[in-house]
BAFIGU-508415 format. One line per field, with one value per residue (C-alpha): residue in three letters; x negated, y negated, z negated. Coordinates in steps of 0.001 Angstrom, whole numbers. Layout:
% BAFIGU-508415
resn c(Ala:...)
c1 c(X:...)
c2 c(Y:...)
c3 c(Z:...)
END
This chain:
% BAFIGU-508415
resn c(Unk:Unk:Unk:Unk:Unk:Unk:Unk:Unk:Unk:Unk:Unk:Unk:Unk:Unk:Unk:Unk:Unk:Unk:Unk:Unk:Unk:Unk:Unk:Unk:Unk:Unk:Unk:Unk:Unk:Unk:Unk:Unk:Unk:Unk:Unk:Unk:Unk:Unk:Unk:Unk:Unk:Unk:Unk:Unk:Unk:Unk:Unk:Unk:Unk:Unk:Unk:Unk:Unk:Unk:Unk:Unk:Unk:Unk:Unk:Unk:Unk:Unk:Unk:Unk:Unk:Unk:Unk:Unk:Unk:Unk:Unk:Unk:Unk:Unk:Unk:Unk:Unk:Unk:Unk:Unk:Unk:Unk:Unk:Unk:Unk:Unk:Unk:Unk:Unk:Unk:Unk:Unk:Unk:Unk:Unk:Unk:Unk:Unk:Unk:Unk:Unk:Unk:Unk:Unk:Unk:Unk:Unk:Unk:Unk:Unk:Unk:Unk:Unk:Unk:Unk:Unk:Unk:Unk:Unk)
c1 c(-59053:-56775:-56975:-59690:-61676:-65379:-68202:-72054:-72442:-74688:-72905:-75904:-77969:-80248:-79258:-76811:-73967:-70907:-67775:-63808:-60863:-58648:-55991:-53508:-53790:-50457:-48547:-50318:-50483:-53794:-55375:-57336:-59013:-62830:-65152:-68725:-70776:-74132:-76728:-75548:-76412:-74209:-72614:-69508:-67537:-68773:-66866:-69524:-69445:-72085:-73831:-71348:-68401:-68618:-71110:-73343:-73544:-76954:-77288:-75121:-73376:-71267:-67986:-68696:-65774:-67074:-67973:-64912:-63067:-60356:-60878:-58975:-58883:-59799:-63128:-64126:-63075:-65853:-68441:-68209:-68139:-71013:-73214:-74142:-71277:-70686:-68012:-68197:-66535:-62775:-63267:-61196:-57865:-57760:-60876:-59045:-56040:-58588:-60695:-56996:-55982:-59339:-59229:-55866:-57394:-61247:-62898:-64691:-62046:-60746:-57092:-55625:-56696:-54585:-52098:-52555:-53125:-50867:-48607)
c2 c(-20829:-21818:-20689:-22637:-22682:-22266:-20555:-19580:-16295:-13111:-9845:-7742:-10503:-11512:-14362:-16500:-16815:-19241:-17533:-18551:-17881:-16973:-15902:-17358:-15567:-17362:-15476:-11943:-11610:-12794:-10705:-12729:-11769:-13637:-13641:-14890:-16811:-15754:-16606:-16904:-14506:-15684:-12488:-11990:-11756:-14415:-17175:-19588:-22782:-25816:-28049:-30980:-28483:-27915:-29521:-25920:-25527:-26929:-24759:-22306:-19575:-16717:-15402:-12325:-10865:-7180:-7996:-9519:-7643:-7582:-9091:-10742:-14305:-13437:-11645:-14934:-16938:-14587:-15026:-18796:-18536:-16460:-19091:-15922:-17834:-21843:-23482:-25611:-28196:-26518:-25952:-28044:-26316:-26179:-23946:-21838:-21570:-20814:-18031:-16593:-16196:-14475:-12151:-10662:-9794:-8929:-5324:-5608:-7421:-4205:-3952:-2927:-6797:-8134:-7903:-10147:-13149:-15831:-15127)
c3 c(-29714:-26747:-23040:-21558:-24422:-24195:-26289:-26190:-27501:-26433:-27966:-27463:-29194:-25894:-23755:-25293:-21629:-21452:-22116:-21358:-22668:-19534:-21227:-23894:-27956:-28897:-25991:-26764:-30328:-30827:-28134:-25817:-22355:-22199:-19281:-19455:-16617:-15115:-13018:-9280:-6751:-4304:-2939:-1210:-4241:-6366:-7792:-8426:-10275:-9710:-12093:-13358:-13131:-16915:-19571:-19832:-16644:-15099:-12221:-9977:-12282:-11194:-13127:-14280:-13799:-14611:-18061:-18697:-22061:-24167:-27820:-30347:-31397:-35249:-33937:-32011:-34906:-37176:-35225:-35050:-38463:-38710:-36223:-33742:-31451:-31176:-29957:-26719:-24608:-23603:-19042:-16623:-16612:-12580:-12952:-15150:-13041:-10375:-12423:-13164:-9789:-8320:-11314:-10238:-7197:-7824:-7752:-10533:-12941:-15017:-13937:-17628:-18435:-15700:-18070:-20503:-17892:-17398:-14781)
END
């Protein structure tokens, strides 16, 4: 798993959500920052993304940037392995660059991640 990489998962085991890498394993030992999409509700802080943006997305979905957490690549790689996670096409790498730059700055994105983004 690389940043910009893509997977359906649900950690809870309910709705299976999108979720990104938006941060790079190699350059943190592993560690890896992910951040999950979710249905749009178009508030003042959302960061949404539109149908065609990405090949899951079929209607307006918001970054979740509060449920955004700290994991390592290894514990990714397990639960593709296990089939309660599955791989998906990597997102557009200006989106990425985008998601990267509002999470520096958004109130809900837990600043102790901050760190592990690319600068």
């Amino acid at each position: 798993m690389n940043l910009g990489d893509t997977f359906v998962w649900c950690p809870t085991g309910g709705i299976d959500h999108l979720w990104i890498l938006i941060s790079d394993p190699a350059a943190n030992g592993g560690d890896c920052v992910v951040i999950n999409l979710t249905e749009s509700s178009h508030g003042k802080y959302s960061f949404t993304l539109r149908s065609g943006q990405h090949r899951y997305i079929y209607k307006d979905s918001d970054v979740n940037f509060g449920d955004a957490f700290k994991t390592h690549v290894d514990g990714i790689n397990a639960h593709v392995a296990s089939g309660s996670a599955r791989p998906h096409d990597p997102m557009d790498m200006a989106i990425v660059k985008e998601i990267i730059k509002v999470a520096k700055t958004h109130v809900a994105f837990q600043p102790i991640l901050r760190r592990l983004l690319p600068p």
